[in-house]
C-alpha positions, -999 to 999 in steps of 0.1 A, spaced: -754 136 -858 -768 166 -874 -739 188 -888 -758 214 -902 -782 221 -867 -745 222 -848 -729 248 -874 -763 269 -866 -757 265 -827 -718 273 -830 -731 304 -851 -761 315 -832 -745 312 -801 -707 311 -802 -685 337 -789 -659 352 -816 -633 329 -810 -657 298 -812 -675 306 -848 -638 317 -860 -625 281 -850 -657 267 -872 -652 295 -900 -613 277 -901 -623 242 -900 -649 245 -921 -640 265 -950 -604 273 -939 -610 308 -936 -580 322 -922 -592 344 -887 -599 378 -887 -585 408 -865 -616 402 -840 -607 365 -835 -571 372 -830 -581 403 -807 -604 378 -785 -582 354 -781 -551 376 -773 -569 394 -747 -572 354 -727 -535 355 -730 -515 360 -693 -484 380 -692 -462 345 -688 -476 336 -722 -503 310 -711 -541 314 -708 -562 315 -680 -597 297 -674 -617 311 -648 -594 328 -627 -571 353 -641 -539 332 -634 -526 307 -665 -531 267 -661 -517 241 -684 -555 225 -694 -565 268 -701 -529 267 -722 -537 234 -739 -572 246 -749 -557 274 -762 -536 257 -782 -557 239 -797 -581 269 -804 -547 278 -826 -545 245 -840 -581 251 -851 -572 285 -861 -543 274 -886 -523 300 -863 -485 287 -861 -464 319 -858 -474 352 -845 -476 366 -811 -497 343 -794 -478 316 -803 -444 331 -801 -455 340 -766 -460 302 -760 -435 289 -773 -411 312 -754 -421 296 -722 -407 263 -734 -377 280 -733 
């Protein structure tokens, strides 16, 4: 596998959220306002995320998640938000 030609697709082509998540895993940058921004606006009102259609599904959620995971994100309002709903 060629890591290098991936970074440059991720980069090139990647939305914010998606060359955030590589900015974090990469280098650990933490993300910026835009990244947060982008991902809070796929957040539902109930706390999940939706995937096509505008109503929140576990595998959108999970996804999510992981896109915070990726993010180094483990307190703040997207994942307070979350974590409510185990509640």
């Amino acid at each position: 596998m060629n890591i290098e030609r991936a970074v440059a697709f991720v980069q090139a082509h990647g939305s914010a959220v998606e060359r955030g998540r590589l900015a974090a895993i990469l280098d650990g940058t933490p993300p910026g306002a835009g990244v947060l921004s982008a991902l809070a606006a796929r957040q539902q009102p109930d706390g999940g995320f939706a995937g096509w259609l505008p109503i929140s599904t576990i595998g959108a959620t999970a996804y999510a998640l992981q896109w915070c995971d990726d993010l180094r994100l483990r307190s703040g309002t997207i994942v307070d938000a979350v974590r409510a709903l185990q509640m």
